[in-house]
C-alpha positions as CSV (number, residue, x, y, z in Angstrom):
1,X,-34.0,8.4,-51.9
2,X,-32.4,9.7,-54.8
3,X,-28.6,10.9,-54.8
4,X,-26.9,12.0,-57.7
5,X,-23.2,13.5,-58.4
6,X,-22.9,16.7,-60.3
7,X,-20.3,19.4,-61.6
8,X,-21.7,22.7,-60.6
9,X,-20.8,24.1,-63.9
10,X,-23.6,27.1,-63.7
11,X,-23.7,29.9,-61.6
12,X,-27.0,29.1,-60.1
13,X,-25.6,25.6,-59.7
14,X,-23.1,26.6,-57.8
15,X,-25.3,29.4,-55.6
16,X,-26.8,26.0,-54.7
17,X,-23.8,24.6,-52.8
18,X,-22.9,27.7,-51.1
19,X,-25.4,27.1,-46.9
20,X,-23.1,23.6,-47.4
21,X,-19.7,25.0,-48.3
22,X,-19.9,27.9,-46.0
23,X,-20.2,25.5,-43.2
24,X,-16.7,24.8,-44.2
25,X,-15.1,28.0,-45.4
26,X,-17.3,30.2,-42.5
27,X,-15.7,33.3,-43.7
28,X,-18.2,33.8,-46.8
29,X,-21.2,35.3,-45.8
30,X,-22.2,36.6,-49.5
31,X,-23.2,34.4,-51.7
32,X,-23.1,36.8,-54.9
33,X,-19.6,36.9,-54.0
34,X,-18.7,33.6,-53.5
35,X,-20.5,32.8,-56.9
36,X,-18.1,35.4,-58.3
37,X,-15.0,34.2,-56.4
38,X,-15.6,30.2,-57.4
39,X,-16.0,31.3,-61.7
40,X,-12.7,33.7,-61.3
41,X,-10.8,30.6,-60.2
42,X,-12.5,28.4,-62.7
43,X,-9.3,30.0,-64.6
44,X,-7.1,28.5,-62.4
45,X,-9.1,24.9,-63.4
46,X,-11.1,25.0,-60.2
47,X,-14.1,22.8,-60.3
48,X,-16.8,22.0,-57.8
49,X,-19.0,19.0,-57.6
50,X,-21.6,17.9,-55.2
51,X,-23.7,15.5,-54.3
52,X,-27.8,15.6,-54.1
53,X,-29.9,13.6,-52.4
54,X,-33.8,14.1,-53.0
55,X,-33.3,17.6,-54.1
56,X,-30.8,19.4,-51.6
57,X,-27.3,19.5,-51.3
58,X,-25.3,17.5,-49.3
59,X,-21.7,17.6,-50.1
60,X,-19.2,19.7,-51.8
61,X,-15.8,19.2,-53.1
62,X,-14.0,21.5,-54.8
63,X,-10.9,20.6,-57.0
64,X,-8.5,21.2,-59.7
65,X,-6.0,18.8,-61.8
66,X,-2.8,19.8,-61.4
67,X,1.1,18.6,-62.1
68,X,4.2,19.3,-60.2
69,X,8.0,17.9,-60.0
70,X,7.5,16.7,-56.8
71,X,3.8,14.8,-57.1
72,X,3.5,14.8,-60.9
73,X,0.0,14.6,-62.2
74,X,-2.5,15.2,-59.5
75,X,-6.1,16.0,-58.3
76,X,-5.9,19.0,-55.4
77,X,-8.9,19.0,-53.6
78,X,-9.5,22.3,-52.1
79,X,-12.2,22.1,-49.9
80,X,-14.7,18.9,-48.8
81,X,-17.6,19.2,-46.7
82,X,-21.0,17.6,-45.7
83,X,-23.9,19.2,-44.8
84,X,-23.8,19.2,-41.0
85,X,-27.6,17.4,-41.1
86,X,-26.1,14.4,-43.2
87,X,-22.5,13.8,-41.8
88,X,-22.4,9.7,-41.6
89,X,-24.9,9.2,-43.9
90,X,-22.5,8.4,-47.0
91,X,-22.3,11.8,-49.1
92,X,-18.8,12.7,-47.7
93,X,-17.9,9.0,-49.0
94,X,-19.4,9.2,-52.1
95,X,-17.9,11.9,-53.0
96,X,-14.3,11.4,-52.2
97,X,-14.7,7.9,-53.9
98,X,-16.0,9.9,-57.1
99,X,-13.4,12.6,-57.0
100,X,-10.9,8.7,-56.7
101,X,-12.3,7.6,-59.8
102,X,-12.7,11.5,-61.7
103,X,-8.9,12.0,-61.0
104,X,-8.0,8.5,-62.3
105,X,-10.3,9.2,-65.2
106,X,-8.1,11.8,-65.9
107,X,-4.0,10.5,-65.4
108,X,-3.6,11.8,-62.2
109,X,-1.5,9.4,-60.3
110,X,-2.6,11.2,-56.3
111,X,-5.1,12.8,-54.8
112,X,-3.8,15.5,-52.3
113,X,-5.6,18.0,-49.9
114,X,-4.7,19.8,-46.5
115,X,-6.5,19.9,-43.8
116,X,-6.6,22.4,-40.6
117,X,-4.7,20.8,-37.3
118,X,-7.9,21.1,-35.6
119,X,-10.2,18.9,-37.8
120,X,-9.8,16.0,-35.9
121,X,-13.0,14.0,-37.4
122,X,-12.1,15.0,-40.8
123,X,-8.5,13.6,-40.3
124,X,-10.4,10.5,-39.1
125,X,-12.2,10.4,-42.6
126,X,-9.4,10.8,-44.9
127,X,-7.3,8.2,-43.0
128,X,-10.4,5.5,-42.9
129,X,-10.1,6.2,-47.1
130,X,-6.0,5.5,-46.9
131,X,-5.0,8.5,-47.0
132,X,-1.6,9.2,-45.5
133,X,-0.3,12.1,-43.7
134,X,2.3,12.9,-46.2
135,X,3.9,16.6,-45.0
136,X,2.9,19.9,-43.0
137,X,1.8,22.7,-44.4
138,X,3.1,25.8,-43.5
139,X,1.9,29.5,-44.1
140,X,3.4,32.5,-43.9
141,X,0.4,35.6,-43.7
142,X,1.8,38.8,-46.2
């Protein structure tokens, strides 16, 4: 078994991640346009990464760098997700633990995401890597 960390930095790269990411973000259903939408934010610093195990794809993060008053320097992690076949296998770990060391490498002093109410095993996950619930989130639709 051979697993390996990568920044999908090519569009064909990131084409790649999209059956594992759309488990997570279920309201893409093209994949020309989600290859389209992920290099438009790319502007905004967006950057995905993913893990491969014996040539497939089995987890995606995607994440920028960031600063603020309130946090400082930071890594936002937008979305994280594991292939559904290979959930408690590691990937999901492995990733977190590089995007850990990636913000680190980097001066970021936190690692932040948000996480819908209803993702109770995720919530699980992110506590069991000490994670803290630090806020709510709230939305306003315009």
């Amino acid at each position: 078994m051979k697993t390996r960390i990568a920044e999908a930095r090519m569009p064909d790269e990131v084409a790649r991640c999209f059956p594992v990411m759309r488990q997570l973000r279920t309201h893409f259903d093209d994949m020309e346009k989600f290859v389209a939408q992920v290099e438009r934010q790319r502007g905004d610093g967006y950057r995905m990464a993913f893990v491969e195990n014996d040539g497939a794809v089995r987890a995606v993060a995607g994440y920028r760098m960031m600063e603020s008053p309130l946090a400082g320097r930071f890594c936002y992690v937008d979305d994280l997700v594991t292939d559904e076949g290979g959930r408690s296998l590691g990937y999901g770990g492995t990733l977190f633990d590089w995007l850990v060391a990636e913000a680190r490498a980097t001066g970021c002093a936190k690692l932040e995401l948000d996480s819908g109410v209803q993702r109770f095993a995720a919530h699980r996950f992110y506590l069991a890597k000490q994670m803290i619930i630090s806020s709510h989130h709230f939305s306003l639709e315009l």
